[in-house]
SETOR-816964 format. One record per residue: x, y, z of N, C-alpha, C, O in turn. Coordinates in Angstrom, 1 decimal, m for minus. Each point is the difference from the previous one (the first is absolute). Example, Ala and Ser with C-alpha at 12.3 -4.5 7.8 and 13.67 -1.06 7.14 Angstrom:
% residues 2
     n_c1     n_c2     n_c3    ca_c1    ca_c2    ca_c3     c_c1     c_c2     c_c3     o_c1     o_c2     o_c3
     13.2     m5.7      7.8     m0.9      1.2      0.0      0.9      1.2      0.0      1.0      0.0      0.7
     m1.4      1.1     m1.4      0.9      1.1      0.0     m0.8      1.1      0.8      0.5      1.1      0.1
***
This chain:
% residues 188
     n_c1     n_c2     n_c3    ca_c1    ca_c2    ca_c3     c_c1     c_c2     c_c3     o_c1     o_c2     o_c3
      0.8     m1.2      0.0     m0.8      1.2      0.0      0.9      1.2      0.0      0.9     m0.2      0.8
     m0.9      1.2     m1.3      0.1      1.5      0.1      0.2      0.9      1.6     m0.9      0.4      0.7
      2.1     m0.3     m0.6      0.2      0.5      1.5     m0.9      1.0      0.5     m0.1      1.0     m0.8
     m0.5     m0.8      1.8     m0.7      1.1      0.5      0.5      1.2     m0.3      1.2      0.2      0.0
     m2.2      0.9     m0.1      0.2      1.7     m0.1      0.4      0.3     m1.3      0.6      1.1     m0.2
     m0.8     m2.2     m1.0      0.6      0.8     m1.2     m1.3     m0.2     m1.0     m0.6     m1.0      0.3
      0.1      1.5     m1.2     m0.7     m0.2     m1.0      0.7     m0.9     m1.2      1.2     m0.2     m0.2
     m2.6     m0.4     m0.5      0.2     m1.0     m1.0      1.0      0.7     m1.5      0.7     m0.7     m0.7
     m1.0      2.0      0.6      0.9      0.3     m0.8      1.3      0.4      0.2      0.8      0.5     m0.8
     m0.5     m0.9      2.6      1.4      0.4      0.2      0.8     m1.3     m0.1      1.1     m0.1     m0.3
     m2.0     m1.0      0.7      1.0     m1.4     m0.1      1.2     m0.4     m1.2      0.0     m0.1     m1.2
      0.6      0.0      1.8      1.7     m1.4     m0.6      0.0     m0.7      0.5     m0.6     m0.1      1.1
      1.5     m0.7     m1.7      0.2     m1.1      0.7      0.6     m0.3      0.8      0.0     m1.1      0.4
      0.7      2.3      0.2      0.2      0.1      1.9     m0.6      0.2      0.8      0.3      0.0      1.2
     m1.7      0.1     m1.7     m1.0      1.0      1.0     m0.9     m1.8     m0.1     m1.1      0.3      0.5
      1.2     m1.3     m0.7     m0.7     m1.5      0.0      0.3     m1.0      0.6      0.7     m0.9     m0.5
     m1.5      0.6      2.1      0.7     m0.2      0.8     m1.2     m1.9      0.1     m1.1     m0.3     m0.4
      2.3     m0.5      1.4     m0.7     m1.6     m0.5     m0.1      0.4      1.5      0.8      0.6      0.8
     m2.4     m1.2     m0.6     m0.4     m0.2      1.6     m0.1     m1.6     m0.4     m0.3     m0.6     m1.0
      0.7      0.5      2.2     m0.7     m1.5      0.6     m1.6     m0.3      1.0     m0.6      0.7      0.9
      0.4     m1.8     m1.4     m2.0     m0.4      0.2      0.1      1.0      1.7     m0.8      0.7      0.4
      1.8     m1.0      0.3      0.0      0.9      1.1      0.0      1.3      0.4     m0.2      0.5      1.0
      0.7      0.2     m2.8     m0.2      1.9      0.4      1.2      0.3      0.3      0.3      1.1      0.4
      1.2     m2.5     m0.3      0.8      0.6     m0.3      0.7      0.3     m0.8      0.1     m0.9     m0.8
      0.9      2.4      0.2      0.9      0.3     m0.6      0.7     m1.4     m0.6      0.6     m0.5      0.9
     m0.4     m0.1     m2.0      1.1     m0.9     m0.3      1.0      0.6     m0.7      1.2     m0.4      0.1
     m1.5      1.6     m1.3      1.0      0.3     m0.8     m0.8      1.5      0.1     m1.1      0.4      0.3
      2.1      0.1     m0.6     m0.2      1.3     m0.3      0.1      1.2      1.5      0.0     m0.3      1.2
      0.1      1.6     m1.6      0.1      0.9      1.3     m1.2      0.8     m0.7     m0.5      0.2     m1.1
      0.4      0.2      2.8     m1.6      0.6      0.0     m0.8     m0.3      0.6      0.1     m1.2      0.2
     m1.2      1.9      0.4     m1.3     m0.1      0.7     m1.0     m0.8     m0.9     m0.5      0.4     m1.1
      0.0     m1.8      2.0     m0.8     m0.5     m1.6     m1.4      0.1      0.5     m0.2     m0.6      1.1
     m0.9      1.2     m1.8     m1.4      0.5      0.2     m0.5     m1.1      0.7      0.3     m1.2      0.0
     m1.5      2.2      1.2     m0.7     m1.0      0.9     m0.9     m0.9     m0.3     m0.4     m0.9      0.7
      0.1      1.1     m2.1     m1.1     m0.8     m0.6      0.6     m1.2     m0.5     m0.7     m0.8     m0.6
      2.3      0.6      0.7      0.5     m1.5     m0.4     m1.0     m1.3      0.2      0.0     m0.9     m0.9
     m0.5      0.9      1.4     m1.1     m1.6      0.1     m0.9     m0.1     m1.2     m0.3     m1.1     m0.4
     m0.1      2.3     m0.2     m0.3     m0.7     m1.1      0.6     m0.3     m0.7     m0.4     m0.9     m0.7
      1.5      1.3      0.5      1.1     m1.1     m1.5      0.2     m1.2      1.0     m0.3     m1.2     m0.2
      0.6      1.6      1.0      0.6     m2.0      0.6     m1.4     m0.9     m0.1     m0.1     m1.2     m0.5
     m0.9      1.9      1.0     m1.0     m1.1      0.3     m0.3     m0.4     m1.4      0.0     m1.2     m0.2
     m0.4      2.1     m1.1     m0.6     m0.2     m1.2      1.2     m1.0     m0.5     m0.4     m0.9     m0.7
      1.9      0.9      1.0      0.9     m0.6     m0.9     m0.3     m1.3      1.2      0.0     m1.1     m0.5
     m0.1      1.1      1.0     m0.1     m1.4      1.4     m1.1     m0.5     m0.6      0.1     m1.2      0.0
     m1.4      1.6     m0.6     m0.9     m0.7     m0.5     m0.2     m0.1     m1.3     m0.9     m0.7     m0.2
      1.5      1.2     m0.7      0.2      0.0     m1.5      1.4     m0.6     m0.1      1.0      0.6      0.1
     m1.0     m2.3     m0.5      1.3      0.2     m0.4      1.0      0.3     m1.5      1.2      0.0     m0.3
     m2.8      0.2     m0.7      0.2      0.5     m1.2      0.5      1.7      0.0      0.1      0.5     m1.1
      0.0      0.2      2.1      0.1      0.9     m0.1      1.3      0.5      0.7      0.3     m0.5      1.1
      0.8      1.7     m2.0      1.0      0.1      0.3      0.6      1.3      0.7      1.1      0.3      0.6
     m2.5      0.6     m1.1      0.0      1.3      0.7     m1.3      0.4      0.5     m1.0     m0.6     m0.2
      1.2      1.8      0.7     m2.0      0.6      0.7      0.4      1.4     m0.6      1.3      0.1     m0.2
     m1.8      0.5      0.0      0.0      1.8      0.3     m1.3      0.6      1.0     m0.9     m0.7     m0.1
      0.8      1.2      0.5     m0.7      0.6      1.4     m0.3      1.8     m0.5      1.1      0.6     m0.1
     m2.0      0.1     m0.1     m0.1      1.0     m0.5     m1.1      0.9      0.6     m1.1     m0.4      0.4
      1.5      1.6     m0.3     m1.6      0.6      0.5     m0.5      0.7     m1.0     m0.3      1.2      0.1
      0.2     m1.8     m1.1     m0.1      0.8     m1.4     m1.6      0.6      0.3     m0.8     m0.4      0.8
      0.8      1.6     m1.8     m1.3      0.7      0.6     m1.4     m0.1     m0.8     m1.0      0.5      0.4
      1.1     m1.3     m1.5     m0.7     m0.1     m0.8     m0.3     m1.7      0.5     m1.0      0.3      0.7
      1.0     m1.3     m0.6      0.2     m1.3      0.7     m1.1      0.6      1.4     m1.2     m0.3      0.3
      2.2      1.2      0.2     m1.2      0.3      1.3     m1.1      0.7     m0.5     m0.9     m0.7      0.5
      0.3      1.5     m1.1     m1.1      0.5     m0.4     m1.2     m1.3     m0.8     m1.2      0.0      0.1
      1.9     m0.7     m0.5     m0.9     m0.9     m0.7     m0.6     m1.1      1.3     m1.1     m0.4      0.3
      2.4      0.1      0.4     m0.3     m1.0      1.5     m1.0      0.8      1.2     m0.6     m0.6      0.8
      0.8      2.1     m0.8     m0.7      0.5      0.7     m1.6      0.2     m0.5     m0.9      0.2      0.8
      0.7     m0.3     m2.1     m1.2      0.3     m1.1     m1.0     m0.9      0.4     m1.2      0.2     m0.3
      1.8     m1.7      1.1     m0.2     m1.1     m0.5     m0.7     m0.3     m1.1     m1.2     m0.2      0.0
      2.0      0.2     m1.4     m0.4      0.0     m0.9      1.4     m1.4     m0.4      1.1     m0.1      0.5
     m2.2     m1.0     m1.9      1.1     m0.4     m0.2      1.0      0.4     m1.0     m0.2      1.2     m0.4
      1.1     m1.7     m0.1      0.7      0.2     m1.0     m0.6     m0.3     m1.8      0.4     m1.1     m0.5
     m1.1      1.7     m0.1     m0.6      0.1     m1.1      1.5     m0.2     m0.9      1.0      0.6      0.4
     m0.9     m1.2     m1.4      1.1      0.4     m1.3     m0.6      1.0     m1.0     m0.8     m0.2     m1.0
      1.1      1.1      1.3     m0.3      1.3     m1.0      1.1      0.0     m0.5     m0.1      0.6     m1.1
      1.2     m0.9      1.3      1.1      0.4     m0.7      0.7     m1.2     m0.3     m0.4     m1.1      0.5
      1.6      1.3     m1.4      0.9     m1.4      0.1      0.5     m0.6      1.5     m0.3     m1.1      0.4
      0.8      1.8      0.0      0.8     m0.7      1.5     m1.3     m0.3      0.4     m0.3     m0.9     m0.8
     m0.7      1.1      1.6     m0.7     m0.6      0.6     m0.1     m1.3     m0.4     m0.1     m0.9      0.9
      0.0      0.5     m2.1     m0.2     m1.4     m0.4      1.3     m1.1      0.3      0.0     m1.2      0.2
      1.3      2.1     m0.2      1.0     m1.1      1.2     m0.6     m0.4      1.4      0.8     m0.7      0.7
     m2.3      1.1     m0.1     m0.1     m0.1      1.1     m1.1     m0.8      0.4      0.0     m0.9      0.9
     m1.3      1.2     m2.0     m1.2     m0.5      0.2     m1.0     m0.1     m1.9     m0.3      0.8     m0.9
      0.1     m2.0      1.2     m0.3     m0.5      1.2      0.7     m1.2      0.8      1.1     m0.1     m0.4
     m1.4     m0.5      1.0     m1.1      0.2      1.1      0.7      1.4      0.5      1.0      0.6     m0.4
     m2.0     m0.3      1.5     m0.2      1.2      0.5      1.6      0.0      1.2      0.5     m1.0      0.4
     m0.1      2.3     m0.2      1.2      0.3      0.8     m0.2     m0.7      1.3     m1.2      0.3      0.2
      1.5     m0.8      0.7      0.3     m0.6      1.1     m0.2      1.5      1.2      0.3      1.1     m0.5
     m0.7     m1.1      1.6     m0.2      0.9      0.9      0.5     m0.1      1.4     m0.6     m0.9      0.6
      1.3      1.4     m0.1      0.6     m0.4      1.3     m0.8      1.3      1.3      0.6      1.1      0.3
     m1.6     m1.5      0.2     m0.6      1.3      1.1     m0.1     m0.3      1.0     m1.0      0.6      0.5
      1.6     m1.4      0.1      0.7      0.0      1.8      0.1      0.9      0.4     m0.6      0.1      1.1
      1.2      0.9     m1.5      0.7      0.8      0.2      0.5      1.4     m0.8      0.9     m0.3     m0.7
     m1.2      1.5      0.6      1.0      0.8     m0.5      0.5      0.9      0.8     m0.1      1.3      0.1
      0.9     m2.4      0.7      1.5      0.6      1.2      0.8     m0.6     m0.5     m0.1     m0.9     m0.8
      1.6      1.6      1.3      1.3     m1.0     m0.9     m0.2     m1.4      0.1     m0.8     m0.5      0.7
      1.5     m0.1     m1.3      0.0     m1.6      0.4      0.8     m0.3      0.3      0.6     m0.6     m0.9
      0.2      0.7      2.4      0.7     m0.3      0.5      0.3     m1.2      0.8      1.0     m0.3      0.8
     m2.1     m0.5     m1.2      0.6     m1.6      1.2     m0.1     m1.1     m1.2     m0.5      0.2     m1.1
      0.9     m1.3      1.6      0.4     m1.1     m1.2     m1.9     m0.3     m0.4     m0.6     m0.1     m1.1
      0.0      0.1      2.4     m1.2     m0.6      0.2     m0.8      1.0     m1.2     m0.7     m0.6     m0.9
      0.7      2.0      1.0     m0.6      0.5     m1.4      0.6     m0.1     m1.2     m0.7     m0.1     m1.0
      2.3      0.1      1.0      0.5     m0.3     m1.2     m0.8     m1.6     m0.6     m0.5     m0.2     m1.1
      0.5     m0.3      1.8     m0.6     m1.6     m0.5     m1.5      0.3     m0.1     m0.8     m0.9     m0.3
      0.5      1.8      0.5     m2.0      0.2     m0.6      0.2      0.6     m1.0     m0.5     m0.4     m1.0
      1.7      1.7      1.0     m0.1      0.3     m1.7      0.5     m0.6     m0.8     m0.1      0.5     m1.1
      1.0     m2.0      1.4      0.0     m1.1     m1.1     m1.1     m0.6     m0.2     m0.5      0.0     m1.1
     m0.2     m0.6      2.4     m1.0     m0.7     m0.4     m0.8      0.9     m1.0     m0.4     m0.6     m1.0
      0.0      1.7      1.1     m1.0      0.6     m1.1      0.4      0.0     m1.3     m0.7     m0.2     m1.0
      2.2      0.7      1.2      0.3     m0.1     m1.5      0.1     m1.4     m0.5      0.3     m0.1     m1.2
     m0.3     m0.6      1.7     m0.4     m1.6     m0.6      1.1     m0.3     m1.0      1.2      0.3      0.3
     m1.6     m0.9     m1.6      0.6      0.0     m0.7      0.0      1.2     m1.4      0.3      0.0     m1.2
     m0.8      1.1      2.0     m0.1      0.6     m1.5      1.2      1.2      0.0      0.7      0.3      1.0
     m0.6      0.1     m2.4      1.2      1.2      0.0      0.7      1.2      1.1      1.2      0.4      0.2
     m2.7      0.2      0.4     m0.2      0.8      0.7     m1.5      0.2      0.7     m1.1     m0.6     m0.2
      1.4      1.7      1.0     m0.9     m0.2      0.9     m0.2      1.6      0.7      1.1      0.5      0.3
     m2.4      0.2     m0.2     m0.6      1.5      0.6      0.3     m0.4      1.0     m0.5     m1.1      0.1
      1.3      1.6      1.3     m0.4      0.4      1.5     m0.6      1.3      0.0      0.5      1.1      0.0
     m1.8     m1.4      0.2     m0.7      0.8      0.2     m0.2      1.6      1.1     m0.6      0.0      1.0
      1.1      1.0     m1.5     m0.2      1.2      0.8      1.8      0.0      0.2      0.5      0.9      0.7
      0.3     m1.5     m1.2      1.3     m0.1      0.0      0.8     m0.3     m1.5      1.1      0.7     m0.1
     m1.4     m1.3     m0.6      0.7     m0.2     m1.3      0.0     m0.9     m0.8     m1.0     m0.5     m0.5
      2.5      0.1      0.2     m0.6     m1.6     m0.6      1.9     m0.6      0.2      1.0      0.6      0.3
     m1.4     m2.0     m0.8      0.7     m1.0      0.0      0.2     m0.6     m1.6     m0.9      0.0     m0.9
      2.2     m0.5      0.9      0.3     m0.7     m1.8      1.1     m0.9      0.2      1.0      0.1      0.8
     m1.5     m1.2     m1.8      1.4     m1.0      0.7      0.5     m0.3     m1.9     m0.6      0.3     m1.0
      1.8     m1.1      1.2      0.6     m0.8     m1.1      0.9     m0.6      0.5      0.3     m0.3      1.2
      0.3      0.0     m2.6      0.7     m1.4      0.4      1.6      0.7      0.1      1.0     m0.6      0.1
     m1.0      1.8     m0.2      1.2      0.8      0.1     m0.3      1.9      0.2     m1.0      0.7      0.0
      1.8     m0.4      0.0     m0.1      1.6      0.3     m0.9      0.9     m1.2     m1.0      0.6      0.2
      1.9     m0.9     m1.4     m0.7      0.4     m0.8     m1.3     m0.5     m0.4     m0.8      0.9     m0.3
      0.4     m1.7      0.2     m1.5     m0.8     m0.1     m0.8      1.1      1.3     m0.6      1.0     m0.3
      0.8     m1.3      1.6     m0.7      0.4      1.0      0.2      1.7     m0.1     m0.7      0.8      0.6
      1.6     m0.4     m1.5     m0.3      1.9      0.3     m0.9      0.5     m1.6     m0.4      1.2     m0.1
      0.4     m2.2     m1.0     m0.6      0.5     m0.7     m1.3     m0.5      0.3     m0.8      0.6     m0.6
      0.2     m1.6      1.6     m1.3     m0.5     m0.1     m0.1      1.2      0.9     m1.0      0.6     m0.3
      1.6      0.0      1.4     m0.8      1.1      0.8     m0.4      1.6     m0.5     m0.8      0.8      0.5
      1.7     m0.6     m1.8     m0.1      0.8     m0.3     m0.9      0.1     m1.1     m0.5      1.1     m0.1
      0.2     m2.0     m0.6     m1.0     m0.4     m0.8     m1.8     m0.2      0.9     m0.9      0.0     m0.7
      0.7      0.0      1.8     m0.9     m0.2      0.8     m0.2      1.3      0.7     m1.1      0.3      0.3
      2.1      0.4     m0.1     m0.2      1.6      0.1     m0.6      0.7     m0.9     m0.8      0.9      0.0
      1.7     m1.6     m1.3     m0.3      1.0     m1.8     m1.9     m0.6      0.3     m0.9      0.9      0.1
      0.6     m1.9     m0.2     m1.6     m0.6     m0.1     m0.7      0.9      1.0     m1.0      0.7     m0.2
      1.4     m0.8      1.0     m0.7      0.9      1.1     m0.6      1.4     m0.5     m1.2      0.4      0.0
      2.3      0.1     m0.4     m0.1      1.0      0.2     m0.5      0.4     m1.3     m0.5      1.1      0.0
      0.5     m1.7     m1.3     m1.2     m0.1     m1.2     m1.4     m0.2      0.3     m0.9      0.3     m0.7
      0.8     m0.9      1.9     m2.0     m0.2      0.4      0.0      1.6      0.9     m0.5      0.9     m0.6
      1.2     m0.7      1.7      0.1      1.2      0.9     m0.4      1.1     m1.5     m0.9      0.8      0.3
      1.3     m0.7     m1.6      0.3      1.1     m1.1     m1.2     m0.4     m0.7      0.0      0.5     m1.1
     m1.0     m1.2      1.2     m0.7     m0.7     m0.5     m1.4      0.2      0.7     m1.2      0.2     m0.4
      1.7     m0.3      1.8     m1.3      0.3      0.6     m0.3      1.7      0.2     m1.1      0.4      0.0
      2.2      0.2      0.2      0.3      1.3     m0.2     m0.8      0.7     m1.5     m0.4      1.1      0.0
      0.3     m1.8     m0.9     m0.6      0.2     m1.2     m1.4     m0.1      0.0     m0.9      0.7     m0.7
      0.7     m1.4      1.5     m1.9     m0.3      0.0     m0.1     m1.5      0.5     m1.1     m0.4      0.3
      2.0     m0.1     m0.3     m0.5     m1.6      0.5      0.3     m1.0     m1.1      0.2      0.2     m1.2
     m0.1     m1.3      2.1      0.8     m1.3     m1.0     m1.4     m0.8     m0.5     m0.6     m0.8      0.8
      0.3      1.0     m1.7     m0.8      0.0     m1.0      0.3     m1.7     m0.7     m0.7     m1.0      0.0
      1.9      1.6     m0.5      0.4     m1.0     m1.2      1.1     m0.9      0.4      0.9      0.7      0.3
     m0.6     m2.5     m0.1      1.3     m0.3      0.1      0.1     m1.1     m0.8     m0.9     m0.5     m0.6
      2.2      0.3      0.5      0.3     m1.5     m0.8     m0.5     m1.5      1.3      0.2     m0.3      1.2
     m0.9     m0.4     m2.3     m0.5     m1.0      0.9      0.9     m1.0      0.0      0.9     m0.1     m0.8
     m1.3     m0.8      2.1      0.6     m1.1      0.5      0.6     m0.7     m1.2      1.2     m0.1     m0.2
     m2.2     m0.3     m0.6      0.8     m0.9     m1.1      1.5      0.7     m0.9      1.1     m0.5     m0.3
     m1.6      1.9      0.1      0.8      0.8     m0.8      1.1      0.2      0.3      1.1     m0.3     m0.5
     m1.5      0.8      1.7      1.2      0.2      1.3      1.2     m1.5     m0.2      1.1     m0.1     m0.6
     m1.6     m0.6      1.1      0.8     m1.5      0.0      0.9      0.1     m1.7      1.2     m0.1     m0.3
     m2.1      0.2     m0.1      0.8     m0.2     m1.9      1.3      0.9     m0.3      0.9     m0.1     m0.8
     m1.4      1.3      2.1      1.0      1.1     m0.6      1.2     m0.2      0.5      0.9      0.4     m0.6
     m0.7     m1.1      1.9      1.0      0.2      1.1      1.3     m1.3     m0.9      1.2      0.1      0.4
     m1.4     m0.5     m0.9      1.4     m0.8     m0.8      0.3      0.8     m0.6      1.2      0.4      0.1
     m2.1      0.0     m1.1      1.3      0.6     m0.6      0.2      1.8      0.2      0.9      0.7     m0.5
     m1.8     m0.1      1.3      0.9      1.7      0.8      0.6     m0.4      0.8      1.0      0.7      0.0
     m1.0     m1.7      0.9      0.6     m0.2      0.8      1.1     m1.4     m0.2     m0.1     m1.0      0.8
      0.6      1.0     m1.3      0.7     m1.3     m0.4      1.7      0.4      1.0      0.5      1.1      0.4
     m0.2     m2.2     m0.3      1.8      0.5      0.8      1.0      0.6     m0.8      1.0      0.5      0.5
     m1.3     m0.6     m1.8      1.1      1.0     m0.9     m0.6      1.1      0.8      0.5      0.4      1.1
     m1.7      0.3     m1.7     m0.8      1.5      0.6      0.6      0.3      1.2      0.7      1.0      0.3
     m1.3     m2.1      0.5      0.5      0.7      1.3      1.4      0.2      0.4      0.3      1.0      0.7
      0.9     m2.0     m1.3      1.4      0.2      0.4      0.2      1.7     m1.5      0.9      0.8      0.3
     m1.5     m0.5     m1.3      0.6      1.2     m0.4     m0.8      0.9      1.0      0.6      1.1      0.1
     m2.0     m1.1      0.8      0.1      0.9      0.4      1.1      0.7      1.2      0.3      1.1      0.3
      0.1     m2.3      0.1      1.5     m0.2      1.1      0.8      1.2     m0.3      0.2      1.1      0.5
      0.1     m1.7     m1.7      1.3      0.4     m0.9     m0.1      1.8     m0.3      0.9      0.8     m0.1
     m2.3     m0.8     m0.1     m0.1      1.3      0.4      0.0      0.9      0.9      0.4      1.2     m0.1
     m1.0     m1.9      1.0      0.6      0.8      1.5      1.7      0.2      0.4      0.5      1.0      0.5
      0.1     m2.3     m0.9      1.0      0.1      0.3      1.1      1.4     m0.8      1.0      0.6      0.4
     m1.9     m0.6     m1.9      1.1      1.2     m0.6     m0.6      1.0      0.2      0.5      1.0     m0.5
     m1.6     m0.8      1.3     m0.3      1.2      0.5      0.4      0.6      1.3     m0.5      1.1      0.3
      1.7     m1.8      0.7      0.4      0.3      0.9      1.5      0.5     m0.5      0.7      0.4      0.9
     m0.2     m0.5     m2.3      1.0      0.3     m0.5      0.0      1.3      0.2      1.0      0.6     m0.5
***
């Protein structure tokens, strides 16, 4: 995870620190965020899964606060749903003990990601880059219904079936590893 006190667009690769299932430091220097239990618990219960990202993205929260679900009005939403986004509402206080980290695995079950409701959201993969473009891509969805409802209301979406048809090939792992590649030369 990303050492405490710095933003997502300040990270390097010094600033990426390995906790252990216990919250402690193993590599890296730095303060590592109180909310550690959910990467351990989700990676302790996902063994397909090789990273988490943890976000308070604000568009994610407005849709989980809406309780509204995730409609595909746009492309990215259809990397998500259907089925419908997973909901984690125990709670929207940090998650600071293993015992909530392991409710917001169990909610996120097996799916990509997952709303904490009144708090943000959750995204996993099988690696860093997989797990930071699925969160940012669920931010980008979000925040196309939020711009959508803002218009007059979500009216119109791609259905279940459609939705399903589209997600191989917008979403395929070439797509997703050039969207990487993009980020990455944007930090140049």
């Amino acid at each position: 995870m990303k050492r405490s006190a710095i933003g997502f667009e300040e990270v390097d690769e010094d600033d990426v620190l390995l906790v252990g299932f216990d919250g402690e430091v193993i590599v890296g220097e730095g303060r590592r965020h109180a909310e550690w239990p959910i990467h351990t618990e989700i990676l302790r219960s996902r063994p397909d899964v090789g990273a988490v990202v943890h976000s308070h993205a604000p568009h994610c929260i407005a849709i989980g606060a809406a309780d509204q679900p995730l409609r595909p009005v746009s492309h990215a939403a259809t990397l998500f749903v259907p089925p419908e986004v997973p909901r984690f509402s125990k709670t929207s206080d940090l998650v600071v003990t293993t015992e909530m980290g392991a409710a917001v695995a169990q909610s996120l079950a097996d799916s990509p990601a997952a709303m904490m409701i009144n708090h943000g959201m959750v995204a996993v993969g099988v690696d860093v880059p997989a797990a930071v473009i699925r969160a940012i891509l669920l931010e980008k969805a979000c925040e196309h219904q939020v711009l959508t409802t803002a218009a007059g209301g979500v009216e119109l979406w791609t259905g279940d079936e459609a939705a399903l048809a589209k997600r191989p090939a917008t979403w395929s792992d070439a797509h997703l590893q050039q969207l990487w590649a993009y980020l990455v030369r944007r930090l140049s």
